[in-house]
C-alpha positions in Angstrom: 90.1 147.8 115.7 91.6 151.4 115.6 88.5 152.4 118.4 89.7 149.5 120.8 93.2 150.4 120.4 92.9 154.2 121.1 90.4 152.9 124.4 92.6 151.0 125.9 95.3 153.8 125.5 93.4 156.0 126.8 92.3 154.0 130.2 96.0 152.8 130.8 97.0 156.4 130.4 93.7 157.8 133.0 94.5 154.8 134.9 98.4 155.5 135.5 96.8 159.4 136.3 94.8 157.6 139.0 97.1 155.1 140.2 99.9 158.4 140.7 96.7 160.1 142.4 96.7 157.5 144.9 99.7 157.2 145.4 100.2 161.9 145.8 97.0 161.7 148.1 96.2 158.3 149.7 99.8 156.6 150.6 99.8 159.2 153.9 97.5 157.1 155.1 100.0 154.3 155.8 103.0 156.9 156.0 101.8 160.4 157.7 102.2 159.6 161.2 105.7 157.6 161.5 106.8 161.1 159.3 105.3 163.1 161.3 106.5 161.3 164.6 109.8 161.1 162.8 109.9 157.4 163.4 111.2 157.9 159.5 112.3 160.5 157.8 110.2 161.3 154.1 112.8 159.5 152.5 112.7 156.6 154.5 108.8 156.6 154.4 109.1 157.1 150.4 111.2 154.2 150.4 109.4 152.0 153.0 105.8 152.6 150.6 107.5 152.1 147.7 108.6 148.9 148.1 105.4 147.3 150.5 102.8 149.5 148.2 103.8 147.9 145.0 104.3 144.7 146.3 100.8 144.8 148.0 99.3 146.0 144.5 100.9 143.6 142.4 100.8 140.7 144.5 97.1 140.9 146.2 96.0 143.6 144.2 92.9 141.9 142.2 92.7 138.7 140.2 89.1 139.5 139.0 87.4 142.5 140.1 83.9 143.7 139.2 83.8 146.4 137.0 82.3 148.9 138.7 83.2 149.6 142.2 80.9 148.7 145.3 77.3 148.1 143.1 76.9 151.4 142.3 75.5 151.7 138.8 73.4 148.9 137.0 75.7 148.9 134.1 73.3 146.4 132.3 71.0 149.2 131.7 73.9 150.1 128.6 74.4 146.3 127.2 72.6 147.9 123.7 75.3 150.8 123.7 78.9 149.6 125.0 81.1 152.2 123.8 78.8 154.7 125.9 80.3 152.6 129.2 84.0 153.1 127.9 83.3 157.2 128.0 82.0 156.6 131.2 85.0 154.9 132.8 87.2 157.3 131.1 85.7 160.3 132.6 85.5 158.7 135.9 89.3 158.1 136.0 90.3 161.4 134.1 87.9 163.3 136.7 88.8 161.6 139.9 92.5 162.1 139.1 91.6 165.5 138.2 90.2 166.1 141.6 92.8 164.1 143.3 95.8 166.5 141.5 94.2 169.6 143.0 93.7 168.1 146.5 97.3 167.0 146.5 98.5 170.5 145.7 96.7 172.1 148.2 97.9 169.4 150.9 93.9 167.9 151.0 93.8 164.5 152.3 90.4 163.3 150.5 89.0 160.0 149.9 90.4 158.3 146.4 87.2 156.0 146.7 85.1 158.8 147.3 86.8 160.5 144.3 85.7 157.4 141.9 82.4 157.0 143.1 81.9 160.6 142.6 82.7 160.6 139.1 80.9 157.4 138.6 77.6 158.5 139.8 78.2 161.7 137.4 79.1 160.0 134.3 75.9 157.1 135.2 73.1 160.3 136.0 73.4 161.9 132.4 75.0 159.0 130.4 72.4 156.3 131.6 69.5 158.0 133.5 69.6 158.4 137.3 67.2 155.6 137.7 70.8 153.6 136.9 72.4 155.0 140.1 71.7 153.1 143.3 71.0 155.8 145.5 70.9 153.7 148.9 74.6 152.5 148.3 75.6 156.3 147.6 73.7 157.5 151.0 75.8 154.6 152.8 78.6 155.7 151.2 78.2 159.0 152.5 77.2 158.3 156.4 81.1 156.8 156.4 82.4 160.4 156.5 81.1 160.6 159.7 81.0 156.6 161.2 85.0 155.7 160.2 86.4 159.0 161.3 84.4 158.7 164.8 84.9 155.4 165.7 88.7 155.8 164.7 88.7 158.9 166.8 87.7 157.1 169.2 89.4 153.5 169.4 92.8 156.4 169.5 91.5 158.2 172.3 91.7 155.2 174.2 94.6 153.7 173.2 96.7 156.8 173.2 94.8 157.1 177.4 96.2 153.8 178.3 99.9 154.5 177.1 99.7 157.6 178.8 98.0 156.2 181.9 100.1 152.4 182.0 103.2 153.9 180.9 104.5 157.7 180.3 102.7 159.5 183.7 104.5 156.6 186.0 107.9 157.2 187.2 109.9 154.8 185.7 108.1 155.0 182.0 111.0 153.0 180.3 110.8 150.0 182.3 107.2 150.4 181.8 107.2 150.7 178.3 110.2 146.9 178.4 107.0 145.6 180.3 103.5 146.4 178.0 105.2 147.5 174.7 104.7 143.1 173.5 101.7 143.7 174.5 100.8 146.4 171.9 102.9 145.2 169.0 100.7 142.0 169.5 97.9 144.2 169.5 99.0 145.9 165.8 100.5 143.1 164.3 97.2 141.1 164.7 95.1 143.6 163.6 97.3 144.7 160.6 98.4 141.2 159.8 94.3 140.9 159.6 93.6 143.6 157.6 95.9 142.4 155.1 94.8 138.4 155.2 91.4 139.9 154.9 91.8 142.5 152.1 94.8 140.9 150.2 94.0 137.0 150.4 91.1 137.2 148.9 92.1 138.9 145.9 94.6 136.7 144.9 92.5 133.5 144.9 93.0 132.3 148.2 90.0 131.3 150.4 90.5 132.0 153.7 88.1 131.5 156.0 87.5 134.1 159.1 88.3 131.5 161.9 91.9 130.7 159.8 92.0 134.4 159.4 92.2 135.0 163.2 94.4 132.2 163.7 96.6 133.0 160.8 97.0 136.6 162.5 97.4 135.8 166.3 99.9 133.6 164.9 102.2 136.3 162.9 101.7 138.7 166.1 103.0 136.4 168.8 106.2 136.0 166.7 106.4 139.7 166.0 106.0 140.0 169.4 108.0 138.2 171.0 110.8 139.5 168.3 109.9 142.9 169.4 110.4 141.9 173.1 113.5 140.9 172.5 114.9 144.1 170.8 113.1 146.6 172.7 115.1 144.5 176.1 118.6 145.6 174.4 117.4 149.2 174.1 119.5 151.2 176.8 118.3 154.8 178.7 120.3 157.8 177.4 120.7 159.8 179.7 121.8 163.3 178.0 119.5 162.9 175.9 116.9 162.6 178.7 117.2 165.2 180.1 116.8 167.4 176.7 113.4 165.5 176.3 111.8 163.4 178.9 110.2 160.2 177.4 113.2 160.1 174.5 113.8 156.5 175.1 110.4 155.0 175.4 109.7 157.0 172.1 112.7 155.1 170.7 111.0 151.7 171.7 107.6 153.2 169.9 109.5 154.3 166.9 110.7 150.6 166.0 107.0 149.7 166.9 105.7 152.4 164.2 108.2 151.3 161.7 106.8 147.7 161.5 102.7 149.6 161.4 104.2 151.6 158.5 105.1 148.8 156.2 102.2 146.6 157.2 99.7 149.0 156.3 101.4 149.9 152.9 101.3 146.6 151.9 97.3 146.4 153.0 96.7 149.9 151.2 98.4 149.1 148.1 96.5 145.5 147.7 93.0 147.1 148.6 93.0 151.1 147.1 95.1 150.0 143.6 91.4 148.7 142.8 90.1 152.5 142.2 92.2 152.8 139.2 92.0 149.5 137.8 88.8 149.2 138.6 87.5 151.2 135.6 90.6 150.4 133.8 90.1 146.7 133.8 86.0 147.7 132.8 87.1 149.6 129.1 89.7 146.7 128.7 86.7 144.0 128.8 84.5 146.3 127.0 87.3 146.8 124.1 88.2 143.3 123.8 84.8 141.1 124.1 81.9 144.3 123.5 80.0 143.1 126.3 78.8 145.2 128.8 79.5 143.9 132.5 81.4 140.8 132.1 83.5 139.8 134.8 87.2 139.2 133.7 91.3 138.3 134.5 93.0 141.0 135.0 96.2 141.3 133.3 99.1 141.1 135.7 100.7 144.9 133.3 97.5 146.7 134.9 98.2 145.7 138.3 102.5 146.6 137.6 101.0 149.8 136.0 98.9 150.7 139.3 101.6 149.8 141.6 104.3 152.3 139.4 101.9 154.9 139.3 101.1 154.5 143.0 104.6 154.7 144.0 105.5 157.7 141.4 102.9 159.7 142.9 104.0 159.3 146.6 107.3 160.2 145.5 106.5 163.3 143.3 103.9 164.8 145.4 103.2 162.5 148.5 104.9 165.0 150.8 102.2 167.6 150.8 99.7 165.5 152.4 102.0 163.6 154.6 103.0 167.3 156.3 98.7 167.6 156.9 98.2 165.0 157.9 101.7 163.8 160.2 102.3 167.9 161.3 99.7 170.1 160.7 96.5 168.9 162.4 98.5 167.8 165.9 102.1 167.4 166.9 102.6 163.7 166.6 105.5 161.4 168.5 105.7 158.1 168.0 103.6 156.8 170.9 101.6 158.9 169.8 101.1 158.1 166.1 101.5 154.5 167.1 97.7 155.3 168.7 96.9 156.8 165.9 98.1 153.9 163.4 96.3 151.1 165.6 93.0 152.8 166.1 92.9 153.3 162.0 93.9 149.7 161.3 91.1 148.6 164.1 88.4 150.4 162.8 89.4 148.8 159.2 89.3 145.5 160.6 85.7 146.2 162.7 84.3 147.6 158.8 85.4 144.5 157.0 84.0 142.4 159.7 80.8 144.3 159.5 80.4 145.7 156.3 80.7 148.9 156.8 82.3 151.2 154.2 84.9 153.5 155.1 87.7 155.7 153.7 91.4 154.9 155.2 91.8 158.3 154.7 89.0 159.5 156.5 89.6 156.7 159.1 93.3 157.8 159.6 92.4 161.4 159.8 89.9 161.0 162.6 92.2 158.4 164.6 94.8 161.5 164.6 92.1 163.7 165.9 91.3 161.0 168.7 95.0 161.3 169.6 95.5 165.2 169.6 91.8 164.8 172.0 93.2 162.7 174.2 96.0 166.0 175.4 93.1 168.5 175.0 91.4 170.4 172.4 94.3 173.2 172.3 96.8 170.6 170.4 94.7 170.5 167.7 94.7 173.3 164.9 91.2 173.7 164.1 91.4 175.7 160.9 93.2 172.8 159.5 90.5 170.6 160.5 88.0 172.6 158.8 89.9 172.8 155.5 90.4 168.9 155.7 86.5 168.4 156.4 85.3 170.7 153.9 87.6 169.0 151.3 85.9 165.8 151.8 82.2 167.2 151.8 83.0 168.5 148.4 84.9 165.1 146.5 81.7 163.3 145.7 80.0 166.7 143.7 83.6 167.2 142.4 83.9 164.3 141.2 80.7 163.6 139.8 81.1 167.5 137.9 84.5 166.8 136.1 83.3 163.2 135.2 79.9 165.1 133.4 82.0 167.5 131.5 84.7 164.8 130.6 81.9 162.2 129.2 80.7 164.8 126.9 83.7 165.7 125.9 84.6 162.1 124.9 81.4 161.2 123.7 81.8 164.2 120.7 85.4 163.6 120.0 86.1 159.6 120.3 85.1 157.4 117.4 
C-alpha cells in the first residue's frame, strides 16, 4: 500500500513536470505567430491559451487512453514484473520534462511527443530488451521530421503567394482584402474546426463519423465567416497611419482573422498533446491500483485538471522564450503573414489525421513559418536560427531516451 501510494505521487508530480513542459515548449505552436505578428500581445496570447488550452485538455483531453503512446513498446513482455513498467513511465516523464526544461531555456522549439517517445524507447531497450521496442513505428516516427515540416512549408508558400498575389501587390489591397478575406476565414475555420472535431471528439466518447465531421466543420466556418464578413466591412482605412506603413489596414482585417486561428488551435493542442503527460501518468496509476500490466482504463477527470494547470503554468512561466523563436527570430512575421503560416500548420494536421501520418505540431508549425519567410526570399530567413532549431530536434529522441536510461536505474535501486 505504502509502494502504490509513493507511485502515484511520484507520476502526478513527473506528470505536472510534463504537463508545465508542454505548456513552456509546445503552446507556441498555437500562440507564436499572432505574437510575433502582434495580432496579440504575450499577455494577451498567455491569456487567450490559458483559457482554450485548459478547456481543450479537460474537456476532450482523453476518456480512456492506451497506456503507452502510439504502439511503441509491447508492454506485455513485463506482465510477470509490473513495478518494472512504473520505473519505466517514471523515467519517461522525469526525462522528457528534463529535456523539455533545457529546450525551453535555451528558446528550442522541440517535439514534446518526440520527447516521450524518446524516453520510452530508452527506459523499454534496457528495462525490457530491445526486441520490446517496435522499431518500424520509431523509423516512422522519425521520417515526420522531415514529411510535416515540408509539406507545412509548403501548403504556406502557397497560401502566403496567393494573399500576396489576390490581394497586397494590387492597388487597392483593402478593398481586396473586404472581398477574399470570407474566403480564407472559411478556409481556417473549417480546417481548425476539423482538427478539433477530429482530435477532440473522439476523446470524449463521441463518435463522429468523417462525412459528419466535414459537415460539422463547413457548417461552423460558413457562420464564422460570414460573421467575419460582417466585421471586417465596418473596418475603415486610416490614413495617417498608412502612410507610416502601407498594408496597416488589411493587416488589421488579418489580425482579427489570427485572433480566431489562435484560440482554435489552443483548444485543438491542449485536447490532443495533454496525452504525453498523462499518457504515462494514467499507465503507473493502472499499474498501482489493479497490478496488471497493460490494462486499458478511465481516466480520472484530477489528471486531466492536473495536465491542463500544468500546461497553462508552463506557458505562463516560461512560454515566452520559445514564442520569441519561433514568432521573431526565424522570419519577421505580420499577420497576413502568420495567418499563412497558422493555416498551412492546421492543413497539414488535418491531411496527417486523414492519412495517418505522424507529425509533430511543432515541427509542422516551424516549417509552415519557413514556407512563409520562402515565399519573400531566402534573405528574410535567419539561417543560424534554423540550424539551432533543426539540430535541437535531431537530438530529442537520443536525449530523451539517455535521461530516461539513467532515471530507470536510478528508480529501480531506490524505490521499494
Amino acid at each position: 500500500m505504502e509502494a502504490e501510494v509513493i507511485y502515484i505521487a511520484l507520476a502526478a508530480a513527473f506528470g505536472l513536470f510534463m504537463a508545465w513542459g508542454i505548456g513552456a515548449n509546445d503552446v507556441a505552436n498555437a500562440m507564436a505567430t499572432s505574437v510575433g505578428s502582434r495580432a496579440l500581445t504575450i499577455k494577451q496570447a498567455i491569456l487567450v491559451a490559458a483559457v482554450f488550452e485548459f478547456l481543450g485538455a479537460v474537456l476532450a483531453g482523453g476518456a480512456v487512453t492506451s497506456t503507452i503512446r502510439k504502439g511503441i513498446v509491447d508492454v506485455e513482455l513485463l506482465s510477470g514484473t509490473p513495478e518494472l513498467l512504473v520505473y519505466g513511465m517514471l523515467a519517461s516523464l522525469l526525462a522528457a520534462a528534463t529535456w523539455l526544461l533545457i529546450a525551453s531555456r535555451k528558446g528550442w522549439p522541440v517535439s514534446t511527443t518526440h520527447s516521450i517517445v524518446g524516453a520510452i524507447v530508452g527506459f523499454a531497450a534496457v528495462g525490457i530488451g530491445v526486441e520490446a521496442v517496435q522499431w518500424g513505428k520509431v523509423g516512422t516516427i522519425a521520417m515526420s521530421w522531415v514529411v510535416s515540416p515540408v509539406l507545412a512549408g509548403f501548403i504556406a508558400y502557397l497560401i502566403f503567394s496567393s494573399v500576396q498575389w489576390l490581394i497586397l501587390s494590387r492597388e487597392d489591397p483593402l478593398a481586396r482584402a473586404k472581398r477574399y478575406v470570407p474566403f480564407y476565414m472559411f478556409l481556417a475555420a473549417f480546417t481548425i474546426s476539423l482538427v478539433t472535431i477530429m482530435k477532440g471528439l473522439k476523446n470524449i466518447g463521441l463518435d463522429v463519423s468523417v462525412q459528419q465531421s466535414y459537415f460539422f466543420a463547413a457548417g461552423v466556418a460558413a457562420v464564422i465567416a460570414l460573421i467575419g464578413r460582417f466585421a471586417i466591412q465596418r473596418v475603415k482605412s486610416d490614413p495617417k497611419a498608412e502612410k507610416k506603413q502601407h498594408f496597416y489596414t488589411v493587416e488589421r482585417v488579418f489580425g482579427i482573422l489570427m485572433i480566431i486561428t489562435a484560440c482554435s488551435m489552443a483548444f485543438a493542442h491542449g485536447s490532443n498533446d495533454v496525452a504525453n503527460a498523462i499518457g504515462p501518468l494514467a499507465a503507473v496509476l493502472s499499474v498501482a491500483s489493479t497490478g496488471l500490466v497493460g490494462a486499458k482504463s478511465s481516466i480520472p477527470i484530477w489528471v486531466l485538471v492536473l495536465g491542463g494547470i500544468g500546461i497553462v503554468i508552463g506557458l505562463a512561466t516560461y512560454g515566452r522564450h520559445v514564442i520569441a523563436t519561433v514568432g521573431e527570430s526565424i522570419t519577421q512575421l505580420t499577420p497576413s503573414r502568420g495567418f499563412a503560416a497558422e493555416l498551412a500548420a492546421a492543413t497539414t494536421i488535418v491531411i496527417a489525421s486523414g492519412t495517418g501520418i505522424p507529425i509533430s505540431t511543432t515541427h509542422t508549425l516551424v516549417g509552415a513559418v519557413l514556407g512563409v519567410g520562402l515565399a519573400r526570399g531566402i534573405d528574410a530567413i535567419d539561417l543560424r536560427v534554423v540550424g539551432r532549431i533543426l539540430l535541437s530536434w535531431v537530438v530529442t529522441i537520443p536525449v530523451g531516451a539517455v535521461f530516461a536510461i539513467a532515471f530507470f536505474f536510478l528508480f529501480r535501486a531506490v524505490l521499494p
